[in-house]
C-alpha positions as CSV (number, residue, x, y, z in Angstrom):
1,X,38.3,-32.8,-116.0
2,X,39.0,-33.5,-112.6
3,X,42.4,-32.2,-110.5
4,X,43.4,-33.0,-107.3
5,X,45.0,-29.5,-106.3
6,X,47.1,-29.3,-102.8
7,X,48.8,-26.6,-101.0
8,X,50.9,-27.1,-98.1
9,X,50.6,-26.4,-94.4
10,X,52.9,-24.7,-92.3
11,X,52.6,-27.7,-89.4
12,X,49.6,-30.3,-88.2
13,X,49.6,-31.4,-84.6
14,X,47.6,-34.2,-83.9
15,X,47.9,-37.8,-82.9
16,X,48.4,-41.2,-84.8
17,X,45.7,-43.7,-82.8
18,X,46.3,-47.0,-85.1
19,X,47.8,-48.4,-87.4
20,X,49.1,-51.8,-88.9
21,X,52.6,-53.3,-90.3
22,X,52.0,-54.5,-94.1
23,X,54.3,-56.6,-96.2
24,X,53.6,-58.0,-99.7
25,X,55.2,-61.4,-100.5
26,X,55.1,-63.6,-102.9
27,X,54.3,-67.2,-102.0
28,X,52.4,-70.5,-103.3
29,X,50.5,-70.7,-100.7
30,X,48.5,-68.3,-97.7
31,X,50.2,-70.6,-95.0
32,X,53.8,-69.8,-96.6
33,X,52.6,-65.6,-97.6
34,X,51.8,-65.5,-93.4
35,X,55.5,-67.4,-92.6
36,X,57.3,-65.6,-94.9
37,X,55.4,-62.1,-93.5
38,X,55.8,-62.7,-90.0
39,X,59.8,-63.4,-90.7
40,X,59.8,-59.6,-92.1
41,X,57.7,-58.4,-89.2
42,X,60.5,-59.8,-87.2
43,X,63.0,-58.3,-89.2
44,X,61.7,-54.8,-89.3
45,X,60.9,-55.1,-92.8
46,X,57.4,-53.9,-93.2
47,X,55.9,-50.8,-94.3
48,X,54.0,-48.7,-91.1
49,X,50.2,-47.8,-92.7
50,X,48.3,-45.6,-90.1
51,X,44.5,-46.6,-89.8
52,X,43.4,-43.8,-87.6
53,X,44.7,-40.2,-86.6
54,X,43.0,-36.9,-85.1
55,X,44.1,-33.5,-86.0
56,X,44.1,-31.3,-83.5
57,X,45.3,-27.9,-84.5
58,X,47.0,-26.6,-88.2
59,X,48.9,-23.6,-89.2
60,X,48.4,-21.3,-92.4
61,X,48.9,-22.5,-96.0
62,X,51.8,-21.0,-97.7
63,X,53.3,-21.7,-101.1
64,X,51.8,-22.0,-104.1
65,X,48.6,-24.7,-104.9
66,X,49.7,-27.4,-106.8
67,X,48.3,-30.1,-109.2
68,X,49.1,-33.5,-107.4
């Protein structure tokens, strides 16, 4: 088996370079999916995904590792 185990930083500095607004919509058609997404993009209803970040510096694990 497999597990994806994780332990938590004290900080990360960095910076976020891109990213992209994403909204899923239900629609009958892609013409009416891009209105009705452009109305939420408008409306500050979208989810923020980040494309591309650097890490710069990050502090000392501490915690306990866990199974995520």
């Amino acid at each position: 088996m497999e597990f994806k185990v994780c332990k938590n930083l004290e900080y990360v500095r960095g910076y976020l370079k891109y990213g992209h607004g994403e909204v899923i919509v239900n629609a009958e058609s892609e013409e009416e999916a891009l209105a009705i997404a452009e109305e939420a993009f408008e409306n500050d209803s979208y989810n923020v995904e980040v494309d591309d970040y650097e890490i710069e510096d990050c502090g000392n694990f501490y915690g306990e590792a866990y199974i995520n």
